[in-house]
N, C-alpha and C positions, 0 to 999 in steps of 0.2 A: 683660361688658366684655372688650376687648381688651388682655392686656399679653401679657409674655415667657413667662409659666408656662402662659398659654390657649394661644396662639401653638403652643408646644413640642411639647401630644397634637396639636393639628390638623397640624401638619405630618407627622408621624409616620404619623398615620391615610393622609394621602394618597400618601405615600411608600412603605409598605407597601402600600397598596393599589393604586397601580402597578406594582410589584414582583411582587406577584399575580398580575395582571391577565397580566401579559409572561411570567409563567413557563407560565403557562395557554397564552396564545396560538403560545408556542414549541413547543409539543406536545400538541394540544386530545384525542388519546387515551391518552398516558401515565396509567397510574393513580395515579403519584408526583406528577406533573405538578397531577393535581388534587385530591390530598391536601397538596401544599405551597402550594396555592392556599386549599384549605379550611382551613387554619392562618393563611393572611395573612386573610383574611377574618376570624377570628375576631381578631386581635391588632388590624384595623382596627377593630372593634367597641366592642373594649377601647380606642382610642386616643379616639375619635369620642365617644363615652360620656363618655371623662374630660374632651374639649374643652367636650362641653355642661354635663355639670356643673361644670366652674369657670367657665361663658360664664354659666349662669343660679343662679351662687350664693347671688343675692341674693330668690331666689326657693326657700321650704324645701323646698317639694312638689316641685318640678320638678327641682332637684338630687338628691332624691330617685330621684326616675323615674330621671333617666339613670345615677344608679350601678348602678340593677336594670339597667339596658340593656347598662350591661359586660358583666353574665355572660351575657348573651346568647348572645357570641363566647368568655368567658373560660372557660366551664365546659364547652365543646369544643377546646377547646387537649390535657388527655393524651389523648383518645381518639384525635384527630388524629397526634399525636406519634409515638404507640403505633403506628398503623395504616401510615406514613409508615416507621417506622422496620425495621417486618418487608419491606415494599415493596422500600424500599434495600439491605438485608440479603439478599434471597433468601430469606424465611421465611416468604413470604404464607402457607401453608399452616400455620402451624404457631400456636400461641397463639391457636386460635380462640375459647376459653371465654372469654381473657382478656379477649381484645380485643371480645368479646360484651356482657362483664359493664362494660367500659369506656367503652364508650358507652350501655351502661343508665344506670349512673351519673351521666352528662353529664347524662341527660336528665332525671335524679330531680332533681339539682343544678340544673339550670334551673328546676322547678317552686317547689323550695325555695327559690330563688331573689325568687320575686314576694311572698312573705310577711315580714314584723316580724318571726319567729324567726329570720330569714337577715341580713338589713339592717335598721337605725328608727335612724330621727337624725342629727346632724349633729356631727362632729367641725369647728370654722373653724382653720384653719392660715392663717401670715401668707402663702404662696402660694395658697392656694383652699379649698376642705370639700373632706370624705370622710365618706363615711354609719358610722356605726358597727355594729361586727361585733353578732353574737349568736351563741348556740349551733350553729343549724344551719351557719352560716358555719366556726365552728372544725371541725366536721364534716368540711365540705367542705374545708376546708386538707389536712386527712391525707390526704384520697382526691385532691388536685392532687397533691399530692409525690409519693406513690407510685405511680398513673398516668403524672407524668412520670418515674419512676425508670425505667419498665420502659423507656423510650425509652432511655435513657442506659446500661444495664445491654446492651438488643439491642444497640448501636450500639458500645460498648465492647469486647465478644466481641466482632463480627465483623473490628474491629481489630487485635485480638489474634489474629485465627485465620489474617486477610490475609496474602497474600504477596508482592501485589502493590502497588510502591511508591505510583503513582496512585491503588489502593484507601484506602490507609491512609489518605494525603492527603485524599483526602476525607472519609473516616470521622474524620480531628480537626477538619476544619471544620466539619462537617455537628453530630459532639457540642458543639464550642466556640459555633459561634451559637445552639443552642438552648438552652445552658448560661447564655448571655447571659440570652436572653429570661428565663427561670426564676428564675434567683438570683437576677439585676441587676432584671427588671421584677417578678420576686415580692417584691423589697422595697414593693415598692405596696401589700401587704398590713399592711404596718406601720400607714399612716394609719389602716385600719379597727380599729387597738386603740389610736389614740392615741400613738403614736410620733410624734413628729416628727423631721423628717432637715434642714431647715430650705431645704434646693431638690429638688426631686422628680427625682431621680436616676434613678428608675425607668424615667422615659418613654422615658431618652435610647435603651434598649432599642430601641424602633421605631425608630431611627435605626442603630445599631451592626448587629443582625439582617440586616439586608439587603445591607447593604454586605459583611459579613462572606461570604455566602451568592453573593452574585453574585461577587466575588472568586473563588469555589473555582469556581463555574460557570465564567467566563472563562479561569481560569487551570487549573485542574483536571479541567475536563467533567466535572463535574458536572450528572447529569440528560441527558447528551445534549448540551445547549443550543450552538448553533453561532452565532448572530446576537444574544445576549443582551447583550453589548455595544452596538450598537446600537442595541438597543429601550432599554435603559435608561439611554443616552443622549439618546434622544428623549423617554425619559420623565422624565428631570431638567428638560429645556428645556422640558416642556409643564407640569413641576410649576412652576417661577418664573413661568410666563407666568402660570397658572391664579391662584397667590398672590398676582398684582398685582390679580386682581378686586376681591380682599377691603378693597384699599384705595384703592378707587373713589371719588371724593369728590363725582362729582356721576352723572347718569341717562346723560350723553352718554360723560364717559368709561368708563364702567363697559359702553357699548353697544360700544366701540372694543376697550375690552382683550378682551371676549366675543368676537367676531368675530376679534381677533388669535388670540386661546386655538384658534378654530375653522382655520384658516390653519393656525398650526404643526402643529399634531393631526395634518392631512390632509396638509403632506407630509411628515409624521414618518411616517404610514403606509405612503407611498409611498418614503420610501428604505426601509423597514424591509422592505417587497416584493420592494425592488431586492436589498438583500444579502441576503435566503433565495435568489433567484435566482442571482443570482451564487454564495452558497454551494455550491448544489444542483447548480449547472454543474462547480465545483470538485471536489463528493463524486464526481460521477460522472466525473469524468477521475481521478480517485485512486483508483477502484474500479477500472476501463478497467486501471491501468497496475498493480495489484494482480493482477488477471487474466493480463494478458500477460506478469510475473515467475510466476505461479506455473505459467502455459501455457510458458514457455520452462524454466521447471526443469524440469518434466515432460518437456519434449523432450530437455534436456540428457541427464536417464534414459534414455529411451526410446535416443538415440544411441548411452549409454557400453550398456546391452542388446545392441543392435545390433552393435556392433564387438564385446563378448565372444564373440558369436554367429557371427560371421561369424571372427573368430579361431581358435575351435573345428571351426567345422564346414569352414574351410580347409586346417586340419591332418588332419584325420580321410579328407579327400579327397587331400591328398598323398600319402599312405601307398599307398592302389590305385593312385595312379596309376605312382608312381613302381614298383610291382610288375608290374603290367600293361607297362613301358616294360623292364625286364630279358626277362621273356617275350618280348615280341616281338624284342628282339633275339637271343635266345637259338634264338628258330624259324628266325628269318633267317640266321644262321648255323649251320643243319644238326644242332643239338644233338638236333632229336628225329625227325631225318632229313632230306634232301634236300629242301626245298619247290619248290614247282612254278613255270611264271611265272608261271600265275593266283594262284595263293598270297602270291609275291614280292608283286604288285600288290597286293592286300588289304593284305597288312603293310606295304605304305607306305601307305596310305591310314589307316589304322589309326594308322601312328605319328604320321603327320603332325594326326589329330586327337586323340590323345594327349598330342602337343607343346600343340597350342593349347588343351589343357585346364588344363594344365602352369602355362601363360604366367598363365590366366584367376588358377588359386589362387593363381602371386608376388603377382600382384597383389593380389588380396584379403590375403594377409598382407602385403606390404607398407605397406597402410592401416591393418589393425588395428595394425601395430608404431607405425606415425606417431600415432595417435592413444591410442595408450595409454604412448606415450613410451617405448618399447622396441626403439626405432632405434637399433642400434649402428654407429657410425662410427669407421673407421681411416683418419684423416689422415696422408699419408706425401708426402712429395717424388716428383712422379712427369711424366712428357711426354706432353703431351696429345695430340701427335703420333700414337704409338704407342695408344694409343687410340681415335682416330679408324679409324687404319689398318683395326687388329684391326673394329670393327664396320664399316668397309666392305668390305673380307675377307670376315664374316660372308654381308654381305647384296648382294653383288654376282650371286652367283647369281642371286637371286630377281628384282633388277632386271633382268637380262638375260631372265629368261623371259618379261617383260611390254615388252622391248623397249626400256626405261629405262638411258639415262648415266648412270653416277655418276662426279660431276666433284669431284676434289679435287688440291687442289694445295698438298701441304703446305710449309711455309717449311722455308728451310735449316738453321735453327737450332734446336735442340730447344726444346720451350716448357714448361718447370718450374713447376709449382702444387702450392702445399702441397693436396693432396685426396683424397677416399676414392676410390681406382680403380676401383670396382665399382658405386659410386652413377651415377661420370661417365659410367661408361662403359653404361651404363643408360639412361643422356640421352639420349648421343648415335644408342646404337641404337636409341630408341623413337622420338626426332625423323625419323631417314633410313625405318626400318619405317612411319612413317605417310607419309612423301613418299611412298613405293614404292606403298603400298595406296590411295592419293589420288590417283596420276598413273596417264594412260593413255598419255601420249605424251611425248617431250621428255625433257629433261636435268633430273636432282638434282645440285647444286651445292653442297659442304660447304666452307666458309670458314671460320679462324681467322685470328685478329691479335688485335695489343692494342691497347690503348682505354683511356682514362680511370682510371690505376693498374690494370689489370686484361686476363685475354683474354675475348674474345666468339667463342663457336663458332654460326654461322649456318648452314641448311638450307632451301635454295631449293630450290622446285617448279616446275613450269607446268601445275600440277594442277586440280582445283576449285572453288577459291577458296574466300572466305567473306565474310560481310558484317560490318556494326560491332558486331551483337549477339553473334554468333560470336565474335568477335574480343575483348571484354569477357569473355565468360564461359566461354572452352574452359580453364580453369586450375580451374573450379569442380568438387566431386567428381559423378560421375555423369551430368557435362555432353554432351553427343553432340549436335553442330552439326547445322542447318537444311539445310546444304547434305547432310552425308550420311545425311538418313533416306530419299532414296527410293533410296540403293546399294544395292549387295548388301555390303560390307563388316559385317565383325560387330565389336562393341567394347564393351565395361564404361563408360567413359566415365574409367576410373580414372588409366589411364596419365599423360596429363598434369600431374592433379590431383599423381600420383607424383612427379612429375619436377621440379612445382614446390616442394614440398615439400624434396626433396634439396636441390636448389639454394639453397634458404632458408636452410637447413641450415647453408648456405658462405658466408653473409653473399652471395649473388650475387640475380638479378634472372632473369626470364626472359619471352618476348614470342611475341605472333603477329602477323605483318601480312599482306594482303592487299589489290590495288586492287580487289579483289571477285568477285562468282562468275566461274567460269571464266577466271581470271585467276591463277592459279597462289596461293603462297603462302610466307613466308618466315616460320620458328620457328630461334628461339636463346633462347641465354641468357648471361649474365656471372658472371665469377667474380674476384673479387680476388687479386691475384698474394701 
């Protein structure tokens, strides 16, 4: 007969045993995975068992049968526990006698099981019967409890030993729903001495276990489980469907709600497909971008390597050079006698790639300083005039031996900026020194004025122009434009990268334009007054 106390195991049986069912399917090679399956199986056993035996109570022998039929599932519940709980822990290898002699047990308890020394007769409660115990049964109580102690004991340690917050989290879920099943469903053991409780409290166990357990899974990842939500959401909606069979009233609706049960099932499958897909899409873009954080720290290293290195080893080269650059001067002026004018000529040629070895190391120390933040700056009131001057002074010579104007035309009035004079003046001479090595023909034009709260010093060419790409990326470190790889000019690629930097520096801005190859070329930059 059907009421609320029959009702109660059966629904429990099939809610555990979807539960099962999803946590299997969520990872069909987990070894946990089919150890927590092999425990809803047994609890299903035990639920199913007790539905039949209050469904045919009215029937001695057959009530009989199905209390044997619990311990089918119930006398694999500690070894399950037991096995489950080294799994979770980290201790598959360890308690193997235990965990040997724990499922002997099961198995002896199941034998003991089918005879009159373990179960005979009938207890009637005003909810349903229960077989009454005998000696082997009390037997078998001790070796349940302590079977499941050891669950509770591994699972307690490795609580206690965690250190990590989400571990622990799990480890009180994982003890609290099994502590359920145990305490709360081993009150079940009462009926078989004739206790009555007077509503069978026990069962509701199949119901709290799971919920409890899917809880730390969703919320806690537990077991891995990534779409366990879903599945046991589909598996709620195909367990009401499945329920309404049971109270079919006639052949045709009973063929409807079947066929409805078969419909949910199949697309409960199919979202269930969709979001592992979707999940799986997600894992691997979250892996992707795990990757490319821990590939860009590695470069980040490999960088700050780089600039200690080239810090180092530009210092180590200042030193000869700037001793090699005293010598030559020291020959050149007679100090170790008279040289010749083949001599002279070697010692310019000498200094002059000495100079440009010179140039090569500021620059590499001027990058490692930039990038290890050991640019020092002295901002002073100064005229950017006199600055300009001094680096066209400099490099006037050199334009003239390539046949190059330098056009400037400074204003009448001096032009005052709070700035460091050594960085500007840096600028400016690196800007006019690439016009000069850039042009073969034609006039360099150096312009100031103000501008927008601020002055703008400009450096027009009629040189080699460059294109949009150039033009994007000649500020980047180590950059060396398209237009001059097939020159003969030589270059680090640093200098600008330098110069944008400074500039930054001053809260200012700096640019390159060109209408394109062969089209000359105009670099400046801005600085706030």
């Amino acid at each position: 007969m059907f009421d609320i106390y029959t009702i109660l195991p059966l629904t429990c049986a099939i809610f555990v045993a979807f539960f099962g069912v999803f946590v299997l399917l969520n990872d069909e090679k987990s070894r946990m995975h089919h150890l927590l399956f092999g425990f809803c199986m047994s609890m299903m056993f035990w639920m199913f068992g007790t539905f039949m035996m209050f469904y045919t109570r009215g029937n001695y022998y057959e009530a009989i049968f199905w209390d044997r039929f619990v311990y089918a599932g119930v006398v694999f519940m500690p070894p399950f526990m037991h096995h489950f709980s080294l799994v979770f822990t980290g201790r598959i290898g360890k308690q193997k006698f235990l965990l040997t002699m724990n499922y002997v047990l099961a198995f002896a308890a199941l034998i003991a099981s089918r005879t009159p020394y373990f179960l005979d007769d009938l207890y009637h409660y005003s909810w349903g019967v229960h077989t009454q115990a005998r000696i082997l049964h009390t037997v078998f109580l001790g070796y349940f409890f302590l079977g499941t102690g050891i669950f509770f004991y591994n699972v307690f340690s490795y609580f206690k030993k965690a250190k990590d917050k989400i571990i622990r989290l799990q480890s009180i879920y994982v003890f609290i729903s099994f502590a359920v099943v145990i305490f709360v469903g081993g009150s079940a053991y009462l009926f078989a001495y004739g206790v009555d409780t007077k509503f069978p409290f026990a069962y509701l166990s199949g119901l709290v276990f799971p919920v409890m357990l899917f809880y730390s899974v969703s919320r806690h990842h537990l077991l891995g489980a990534k779409t366990i939500a879903t599945e046991v959401l589909v598996g709620l909606t195909e367990f009401m469907v499945v329920m309404q069979i049971f109270f079919s009233r006639d052949v045709l609706e009973l063929t409807i709600r079947m066929f409805f049960a078969l419909v949910v099932a199949a697309i409960g499958i199919l979202l269930i497909k969709s979001v592992r897909r979707e999940v799986a899409r997600r894992e691997e873009v979250t892996g992707l971008a795990k990757s490319l954080e821990q590939a860009n720290l590695r470069l980040q290293e490999i960088d700050r390597q780089k600039t200690e290195f080239m810090s180092i080893a530009s210092h180590q080269l200042r030193t000869p050079l700037s001793i090699l650059k005293g010598f030559i001067e020291l020959i050149k002026d007679g100090a170790y006698g008279k040289p010749t004018v083949k001599m002279n000529e070697a010692l310019d040629q000498m200094d002059e790639s000495n100079e440009h070895l010179v140039k090569l190391v500021d620059e590499f120390l001027d990058v490692t300083r930039i990038e290890q933040g050991r640019t020092k700056y002295d901002f002073v009131q100064c005229d950017l005039k006199e600055l300009i001057d001094g680096a066209v002074k400099e490099l006037r010579g050199r334009a003239g031996g390539k046949k190059l104007k330098l056009v400037w035309c400074p204003p009448p009035e001096p032009v005052s900026v709070n700035c460091d004079q050594e960085k500007i003046h840096h600028i400016i001479f690196n800007f006019i020194d690439n016009a000069i090595k850039y042009s073969e023909h034609g006039r360099i034009t150096i312009c100031l004025r103000h501008c927008d709260g601020g002055v703008a010093i400009k450096v027009k060419d009629c040189g080699i122009g460059f294109n949009k790409v150039d033009e994007a990326n000649f500020f980047q470190k180590f950059y060396r434009g398209e237009n001059v790889k097939n020159s003969n000019v030589t270059g680090t690629g640093l200098g600008l990268y330098v110069c944008n930097k400074f500039v930054q520096a001053h809260h200012g801005r700096v640019w390159a334009k060109s209408a394109g190859l062969g089209k000359g070329s105009e670099f400046g930059f801005w600085i706030p007054l």
